[in-house]
C-alpha positions as CSV (number, residue, x, y, z in Angstrom):
1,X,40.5,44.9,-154.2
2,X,40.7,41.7,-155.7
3,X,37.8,38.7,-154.7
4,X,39.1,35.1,-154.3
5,X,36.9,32.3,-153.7
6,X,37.6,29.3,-151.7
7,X,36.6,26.0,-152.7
8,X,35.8,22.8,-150.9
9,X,39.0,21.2,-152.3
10,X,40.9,24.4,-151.2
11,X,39.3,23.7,-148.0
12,X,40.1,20.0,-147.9
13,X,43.7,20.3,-148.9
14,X,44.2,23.1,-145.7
15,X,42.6,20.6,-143.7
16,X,45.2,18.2,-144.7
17,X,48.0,20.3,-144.6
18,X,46.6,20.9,-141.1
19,X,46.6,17.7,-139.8
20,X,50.1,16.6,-141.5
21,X,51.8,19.7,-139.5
22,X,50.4,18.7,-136.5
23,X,51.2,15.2,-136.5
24,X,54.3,16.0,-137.3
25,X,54.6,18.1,-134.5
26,X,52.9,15.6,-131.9
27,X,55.5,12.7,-133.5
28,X,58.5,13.3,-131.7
29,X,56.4,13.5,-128.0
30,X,54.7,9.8,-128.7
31,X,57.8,8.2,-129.8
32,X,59.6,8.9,-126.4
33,X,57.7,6.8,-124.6
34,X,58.5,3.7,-126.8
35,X,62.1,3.7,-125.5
36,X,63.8,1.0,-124.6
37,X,64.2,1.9,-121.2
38,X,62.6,3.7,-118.9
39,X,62.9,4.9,-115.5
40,X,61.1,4.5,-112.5
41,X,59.4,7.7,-112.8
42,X,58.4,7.1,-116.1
43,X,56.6,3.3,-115.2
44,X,55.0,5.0,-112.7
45,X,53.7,8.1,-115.2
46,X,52.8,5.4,-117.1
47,X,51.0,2.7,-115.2
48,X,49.7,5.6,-112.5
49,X,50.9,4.2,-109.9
50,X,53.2,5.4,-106.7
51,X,56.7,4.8,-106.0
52,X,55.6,2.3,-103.4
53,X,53.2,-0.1,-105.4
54,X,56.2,-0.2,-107.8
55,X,58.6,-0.9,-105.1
56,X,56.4,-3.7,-104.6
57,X,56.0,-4.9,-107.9
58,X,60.4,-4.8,-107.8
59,X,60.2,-6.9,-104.6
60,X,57.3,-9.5,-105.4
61,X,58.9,-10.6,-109.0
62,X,56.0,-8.6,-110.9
63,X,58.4,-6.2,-112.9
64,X,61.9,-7.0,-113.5
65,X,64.4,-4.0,-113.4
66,X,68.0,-3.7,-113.8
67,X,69.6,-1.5,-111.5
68,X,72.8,0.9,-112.1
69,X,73.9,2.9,-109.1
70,X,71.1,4.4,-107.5
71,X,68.6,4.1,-110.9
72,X,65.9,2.0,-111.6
73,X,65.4,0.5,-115.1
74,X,62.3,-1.1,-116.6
75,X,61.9,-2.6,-120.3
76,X,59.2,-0.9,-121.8
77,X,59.0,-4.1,-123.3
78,X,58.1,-6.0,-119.8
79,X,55.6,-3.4,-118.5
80,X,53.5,-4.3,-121.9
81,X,53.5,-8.1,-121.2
82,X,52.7,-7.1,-117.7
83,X,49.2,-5.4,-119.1
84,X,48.8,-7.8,-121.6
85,X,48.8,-10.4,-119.3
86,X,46.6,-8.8,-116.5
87,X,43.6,-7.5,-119.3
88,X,40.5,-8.7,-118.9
89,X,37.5,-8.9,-121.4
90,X,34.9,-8.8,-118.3
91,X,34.7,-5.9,-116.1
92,X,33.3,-8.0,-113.3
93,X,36.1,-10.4,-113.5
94,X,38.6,-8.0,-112.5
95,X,37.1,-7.6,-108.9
96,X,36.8,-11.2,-107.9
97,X,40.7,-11.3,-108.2
């Protein structure tokens, strides 16, 4: 039976063949949710909201959507401007509004 000994760089280069596999693994997931487009379902998986608050945000002008038959469709660019634009740097500022 033959000994072989692992060294630290054996170790080190597992660890980043590890990592490169899995990121390449987790890259297709976290580049869907950079399309183009999304759906109502998706906003609302996104932003954690319910179908009513973004019902509301359609009807007060918040979000703009383009509608196709009986689908809803949201920029993905649009809902980022709508966080960027609501972020606060003080927690306490965000409950006087």
């Amino acid at each position: 039976m033959a000994v072989e000994l692992i060294t630290k760089e054996d170790l080190q280069l597992f660890k980043q063949d590890m990592l490169n596999e899995i990121k390449a693994i987790l890259k297709p997931k976290l580049g869907q949710a950079q399309k183009e487009w999304m759906k109502s379902y998706e906003v609302r998986k996104m932003l954690g909201i319910s179908p009513g608050t973004l019902q509301q945000m359609r009807i007060n002008g918040t979000l703009e959507f383009t509608q196709l038959g009986g689908l809803m469709y949201y920029k993905y660019e649009d809902i980022i401007k709508l966080m960027e634009k609501n972020k606060y740097k003080n927690p306490f500022t965000a409950r006087e509004k």
